[in-house]
Every structure is written in structure tokens, then in C-alpha cells.
C-alpha positions as CSV (number, residue, x, y, z in Angstrom):
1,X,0.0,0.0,0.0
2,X,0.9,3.3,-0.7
3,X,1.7,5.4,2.0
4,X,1.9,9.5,1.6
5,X,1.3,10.7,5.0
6,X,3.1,13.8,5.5
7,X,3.0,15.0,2.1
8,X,1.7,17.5,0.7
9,X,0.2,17.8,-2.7
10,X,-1.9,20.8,-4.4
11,X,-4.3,19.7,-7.3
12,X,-5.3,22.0,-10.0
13,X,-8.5,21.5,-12.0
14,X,-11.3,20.7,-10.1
15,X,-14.4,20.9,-11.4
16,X,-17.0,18.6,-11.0
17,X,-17.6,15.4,-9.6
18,X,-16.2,14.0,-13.3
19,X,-13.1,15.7,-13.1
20,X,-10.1,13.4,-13.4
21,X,-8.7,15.7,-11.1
22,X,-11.4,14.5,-8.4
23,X,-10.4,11.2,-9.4
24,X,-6.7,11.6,-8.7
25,X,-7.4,13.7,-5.6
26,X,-9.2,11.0,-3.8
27,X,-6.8,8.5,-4.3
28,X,-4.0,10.8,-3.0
29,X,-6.3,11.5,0.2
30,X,-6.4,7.8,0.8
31,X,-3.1,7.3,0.7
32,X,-3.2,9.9,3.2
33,X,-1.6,13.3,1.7
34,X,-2.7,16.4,2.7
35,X,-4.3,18.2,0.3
36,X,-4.7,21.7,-1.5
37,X,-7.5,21.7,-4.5
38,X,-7.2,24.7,-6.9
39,X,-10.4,25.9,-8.8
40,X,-10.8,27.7,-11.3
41,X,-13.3,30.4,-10.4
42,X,-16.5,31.9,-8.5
43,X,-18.8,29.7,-10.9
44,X,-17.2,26.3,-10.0
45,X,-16.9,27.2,-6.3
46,X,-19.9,26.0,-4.7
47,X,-19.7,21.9,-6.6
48,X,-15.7,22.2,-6.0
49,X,-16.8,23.4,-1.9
50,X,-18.6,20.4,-1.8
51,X,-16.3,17.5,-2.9
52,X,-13.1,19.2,-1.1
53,X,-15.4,19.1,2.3
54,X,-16.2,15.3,2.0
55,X,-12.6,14.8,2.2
56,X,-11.2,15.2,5.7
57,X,-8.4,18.1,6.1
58,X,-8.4,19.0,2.4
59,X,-8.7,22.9,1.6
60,X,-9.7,24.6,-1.5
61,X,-7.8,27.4,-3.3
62,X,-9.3,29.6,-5.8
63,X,-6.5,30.1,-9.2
64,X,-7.0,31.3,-12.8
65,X,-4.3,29.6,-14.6
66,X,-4.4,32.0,-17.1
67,X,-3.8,35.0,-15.0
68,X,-0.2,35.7,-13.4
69,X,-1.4,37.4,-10.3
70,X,-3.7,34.6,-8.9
71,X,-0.8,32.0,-9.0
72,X,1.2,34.2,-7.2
73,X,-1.5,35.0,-4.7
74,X,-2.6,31.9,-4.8
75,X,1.4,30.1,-4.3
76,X,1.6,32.7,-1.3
77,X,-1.2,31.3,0.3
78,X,0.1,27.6,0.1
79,X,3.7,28.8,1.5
80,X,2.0,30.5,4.5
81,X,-0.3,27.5,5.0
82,X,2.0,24.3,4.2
83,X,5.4,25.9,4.3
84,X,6.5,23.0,1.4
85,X,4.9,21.6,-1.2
86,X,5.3,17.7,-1.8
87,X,3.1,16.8,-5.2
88,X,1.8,19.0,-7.9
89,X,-0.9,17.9,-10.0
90,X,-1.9,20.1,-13.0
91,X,-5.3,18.9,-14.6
92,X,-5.9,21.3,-16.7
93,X,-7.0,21.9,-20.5
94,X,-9.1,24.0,-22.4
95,X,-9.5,25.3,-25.9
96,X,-12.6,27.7,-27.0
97,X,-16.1,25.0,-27.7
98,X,-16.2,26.7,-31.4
99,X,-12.5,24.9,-31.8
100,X,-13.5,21.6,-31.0
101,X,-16.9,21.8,-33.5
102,X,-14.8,23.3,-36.7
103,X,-12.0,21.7,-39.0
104,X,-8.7,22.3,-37.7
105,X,-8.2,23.9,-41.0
106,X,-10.4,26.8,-39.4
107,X,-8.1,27.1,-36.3
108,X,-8.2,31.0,-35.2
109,X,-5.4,32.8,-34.1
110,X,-7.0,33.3,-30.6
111,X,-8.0,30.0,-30.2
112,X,-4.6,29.0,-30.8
113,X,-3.4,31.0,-28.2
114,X,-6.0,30.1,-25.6
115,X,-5.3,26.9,-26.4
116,X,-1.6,26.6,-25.6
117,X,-1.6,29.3,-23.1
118,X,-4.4,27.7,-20.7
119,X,-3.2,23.7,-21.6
120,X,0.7,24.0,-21.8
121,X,1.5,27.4,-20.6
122,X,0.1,27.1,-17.4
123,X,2.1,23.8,-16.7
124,X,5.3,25.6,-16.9
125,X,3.9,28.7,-14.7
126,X,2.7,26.4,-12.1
127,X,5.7,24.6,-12.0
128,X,7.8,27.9,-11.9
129,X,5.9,28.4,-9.0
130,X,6.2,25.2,-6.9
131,X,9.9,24.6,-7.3
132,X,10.6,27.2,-4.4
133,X,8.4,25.0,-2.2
134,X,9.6,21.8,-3.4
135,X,13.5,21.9,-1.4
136,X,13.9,18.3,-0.9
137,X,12.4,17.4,-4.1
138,X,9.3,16.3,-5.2
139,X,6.9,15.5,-8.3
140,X,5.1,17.2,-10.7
141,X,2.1,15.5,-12.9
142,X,0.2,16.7,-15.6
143,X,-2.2,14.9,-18.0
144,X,-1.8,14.2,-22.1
145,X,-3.8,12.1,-24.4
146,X,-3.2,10.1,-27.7
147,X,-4.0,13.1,-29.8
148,X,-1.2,14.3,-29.2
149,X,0.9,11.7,-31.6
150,X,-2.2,10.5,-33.9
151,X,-5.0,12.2,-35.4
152,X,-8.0,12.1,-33.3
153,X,-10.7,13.8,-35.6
154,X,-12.6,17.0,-33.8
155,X,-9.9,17.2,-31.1
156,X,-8.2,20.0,-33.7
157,X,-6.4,22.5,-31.7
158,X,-6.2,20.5,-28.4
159,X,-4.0,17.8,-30.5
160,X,-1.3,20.2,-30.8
161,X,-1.6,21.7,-27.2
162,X,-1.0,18.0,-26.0
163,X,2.0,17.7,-28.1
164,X,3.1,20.8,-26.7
165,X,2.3,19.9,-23.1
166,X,4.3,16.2,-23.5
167,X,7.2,18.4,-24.9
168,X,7.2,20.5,-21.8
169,X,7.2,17.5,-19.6
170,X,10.8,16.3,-21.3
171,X,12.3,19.7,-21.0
172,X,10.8,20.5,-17.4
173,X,12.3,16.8,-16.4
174,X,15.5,17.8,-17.7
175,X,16.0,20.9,-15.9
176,X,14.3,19.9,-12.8
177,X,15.9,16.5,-12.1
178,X,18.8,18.2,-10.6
179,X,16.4,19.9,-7.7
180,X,15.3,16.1,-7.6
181,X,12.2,17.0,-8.7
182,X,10.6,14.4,-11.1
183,X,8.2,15.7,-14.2
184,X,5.4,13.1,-15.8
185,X,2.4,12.9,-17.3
186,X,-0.3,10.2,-17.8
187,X,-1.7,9.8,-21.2
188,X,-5.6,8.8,-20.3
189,X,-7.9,7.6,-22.3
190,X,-11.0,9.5,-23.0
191,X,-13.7,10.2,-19.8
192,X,-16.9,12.3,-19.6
193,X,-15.3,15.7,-18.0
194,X,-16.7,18.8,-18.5
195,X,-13.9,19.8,-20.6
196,X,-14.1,16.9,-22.8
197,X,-17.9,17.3,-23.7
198,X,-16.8,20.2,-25.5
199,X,-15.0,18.1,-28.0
200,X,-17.0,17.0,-30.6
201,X,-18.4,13.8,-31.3
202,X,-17.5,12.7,-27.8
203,X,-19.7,9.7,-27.8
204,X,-18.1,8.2,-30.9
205,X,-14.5,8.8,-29.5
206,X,-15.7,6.7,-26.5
207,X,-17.4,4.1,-28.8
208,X,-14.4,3.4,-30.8
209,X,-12.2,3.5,-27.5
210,X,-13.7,0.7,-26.2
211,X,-14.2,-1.3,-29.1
212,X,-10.9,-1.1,-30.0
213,X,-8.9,-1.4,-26.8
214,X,-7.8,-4.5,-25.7
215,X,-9.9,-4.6,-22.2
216,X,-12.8,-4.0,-24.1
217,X,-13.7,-0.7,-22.2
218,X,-13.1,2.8,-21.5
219,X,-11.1,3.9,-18.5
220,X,-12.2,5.5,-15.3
221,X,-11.2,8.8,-12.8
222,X,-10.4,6.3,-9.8
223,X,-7.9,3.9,-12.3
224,X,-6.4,7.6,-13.5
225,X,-5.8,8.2,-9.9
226,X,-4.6,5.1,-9.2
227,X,-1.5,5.4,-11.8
228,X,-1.1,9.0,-10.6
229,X,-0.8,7.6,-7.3
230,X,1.9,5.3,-8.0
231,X,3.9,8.1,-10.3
232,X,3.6,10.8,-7.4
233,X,5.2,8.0,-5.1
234,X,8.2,7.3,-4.3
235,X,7.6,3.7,-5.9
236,X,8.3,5.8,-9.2
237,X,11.3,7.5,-7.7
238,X,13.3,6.7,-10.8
239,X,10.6,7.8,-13.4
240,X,10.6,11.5,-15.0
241,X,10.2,12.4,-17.8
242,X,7.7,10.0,-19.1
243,X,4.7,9.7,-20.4
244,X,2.1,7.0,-19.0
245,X,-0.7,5.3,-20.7
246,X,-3.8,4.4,-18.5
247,X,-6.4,3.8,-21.4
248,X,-7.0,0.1,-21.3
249,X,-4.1,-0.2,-24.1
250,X,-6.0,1.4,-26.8
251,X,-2.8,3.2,-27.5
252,X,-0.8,0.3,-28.8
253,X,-3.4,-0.8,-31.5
254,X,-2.7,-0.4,-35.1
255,X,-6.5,-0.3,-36.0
């Protein structure tokens, strides 16, 4: 059993009960971490309230990835509460609805940007961040998805912001592993969050998962968090850098 008491760990992207970010944050609080949940704004506040209060000792942080000023507020906050800062969890991605709908061909500048600046961006800003809270090392986890090396029709923009993100994850791995600080992300097969009914055609992308993986299914929040469990642990103390499938092998098929 995996044992984290007297860790810390802060988890970006709550938003709902469906988040994979609730997924991952129960597993870390049974494993017995202390935890900081970061959402995103007033409008998610109440549902996010909720969930962090059904688990004992967790608090909840309000952050804008997007916006400089609330992770510094917000990174002040967790030094004055926690003093150090164990496990960092960014679950976050967004691109504008009307991307997700169009042809990639139709890709707008701004939707680009919002793109790569809420999805990949805010990795390395967050990770800026921790690093002065993480002096005895630590771990930082983020989540990809297959689109980011095949095509994965209506994902569009998103694709390339995954690509991006995995990218970050070598070169943030690189630079941190000296500060014994390991970088990875978990490439997860699709689930029913909030950001991913945006993407078009969701139901066929979850049809054709499960058809065509060999367990015959799609995966779930609480087998997410259990992988992000294991790569936040010391169990994984030699593993940075990578990036982790948990999409009931899907990935390796050829068709």
C-alpha cells in the first residue's frame, strides 16, 4: 500500500464530480496526503466546496491559470499555509467550444493561443511556481492524451496543445531532475469531464475507444488516480520524464 502521510500535494482543475482531477485527488487523500484543490473560479466554487469538504483536512484554493497574479497569490497562500509543497498535479486543459466543433483547417489565431496558453502554458507557470516550495524534491504531474501523436478527428487545436504539453514535460524533467524533482504525465484515455464534452463527437470517440482497446472498455477517474498515485510516489522515484498510458491499451493498436 501506498503510503503519503506527510505529504503534501496541491491539485489544479477541479471541477466537478467528473473531473479526473477529483479522481486523482481521492486516491492521493487515501493514501493519506494532505491536500490543496485549486479551482478555477466563483462559478465552479460551490460543486468544487462540496467535494473538497467530503474529504477530511483538504482545503480549496481559488486560481485562474491564465492570470499571473492569482498564482502568485494563490502560491503565497500555500507557502504560508504548508510551508513546502510535496506533489503537484496540474489537470488542466481548455481550448474555445467553437474549436473543437470546426475543421482544424479553421483554427483561429485566438483560439490558438487560448489553447496553448491555458493547456501547456500554465504547466510551466505552475511549475515555476512550486519549485521554491519543493527543497527536498518532489513530483510534478500533468495529463496528455493520444492526440497528441495521432490524429483524433474534432480534437483540432487540443492535439497540438497536448504535443506541446508532453514536450514541456521532457524539458521540465530535464531541468528539474537536478532539484530532484521528477516531471510526468499520464496519457488517459478519454472520460466524460466537463472539458471533454466540448470536444465533438464525444460519444463516438468513446465508442471506438472501447471497441478497439484490448480490455474492451473505457477507462475511469479512480484507475487515472490510481496510476497518478503510484507516479507521485516514491515507488516511481526513478521515473521523469515520461509519459504513462492508463487507457485500457488502446494506444498500442494499429487499427
Amino acid at each position: 500500500m501506498i503510503d503519503l502521510t506527510g505529504k503534501t500535494a496541491v491539485v489544479f482543475g477541479l471541477a466537478n464530480k467528473r473531473s479526473i482531477a477529483w479522481g486523482i485527488a481521492q486516491k492521493l487523500h487515501q493514501a493519506g496526503a494532505t491536500l490543496a484543490i485549486c479551482y478555477q473560479n466563483e462559478r465552479l466554487k460551490a460543486e468544487a466546496a462540496e467535494l473538497i469538504d467530503a474529504l477530511p483536512g483538504a482545503s480549496g484554493f481559488q486560481c485562474d491559470v491564465s492570470n499571473d497574479g492569482e498564482i502568485e497569490a494563490v502560491f503565497a497562500a500555500l507557502k504560508q499555509k504548508y510551508a513546502k509543497i510535496d506533489i503537484l498535479v496540474h489537470a488542466i486543459a481548455y481550448a474555445p467550444a467553437a474549436e473543437l466543433k470546426g475543421t482544424f483547417l479553421d483554427t483561429s489565431r485566438e483560439g490558438f493561443r487560448i489553447a496553448h496558453d491555458v493547456s501547456v502554458y500554465s504547466l510551466i507557470a505552475l511549475s515555476r511556481a512550486v519549485v521554491p516550495l519543493m527543497p527536498a524534491g518532489g513530483s510534478i504531474l500533468t495529463l496528455s492524451y493520444y492526440a497528441a501523436e495521432k490524429v483524433v478527428p474534432h480534437y483540432n487545436v487540443m492535439s497540438l496543445a497536448k504535443s506541446a504539453l508532453e514536450s514541456a514535460v521532457r524539458y521540465l524533467a530535464y531541468e528539474l531532475g537536478v532539484k530532484d524533482i521528477r516531471v510526468n504525465a499520464i496519457s488517459a484515455g478519454p472520460v466524460k469531464t466537463l472539458a471533454a464534452r466540448g470536444v465533438g463527437a464525444l460519444g463516438d470517440m468513446l465508442h471506438e475507444h472501447a471497441a478497439r482497446a484490448p480490455l474492451q472498455r473505457n477507462v475511469d477517474q479512480s484507475e487515472i488516480g490510481g496510476s497518478a498515485l503510484y507516479l507521485v510516489s516514491d515507488l516511481a522515484s526513478a521515473v521523469t520524464g515520461e509519459i504513462h498510458y492508463v487507457d485500457c491499451g488502446y494506444n498500442i493498436m494499429g487499427y
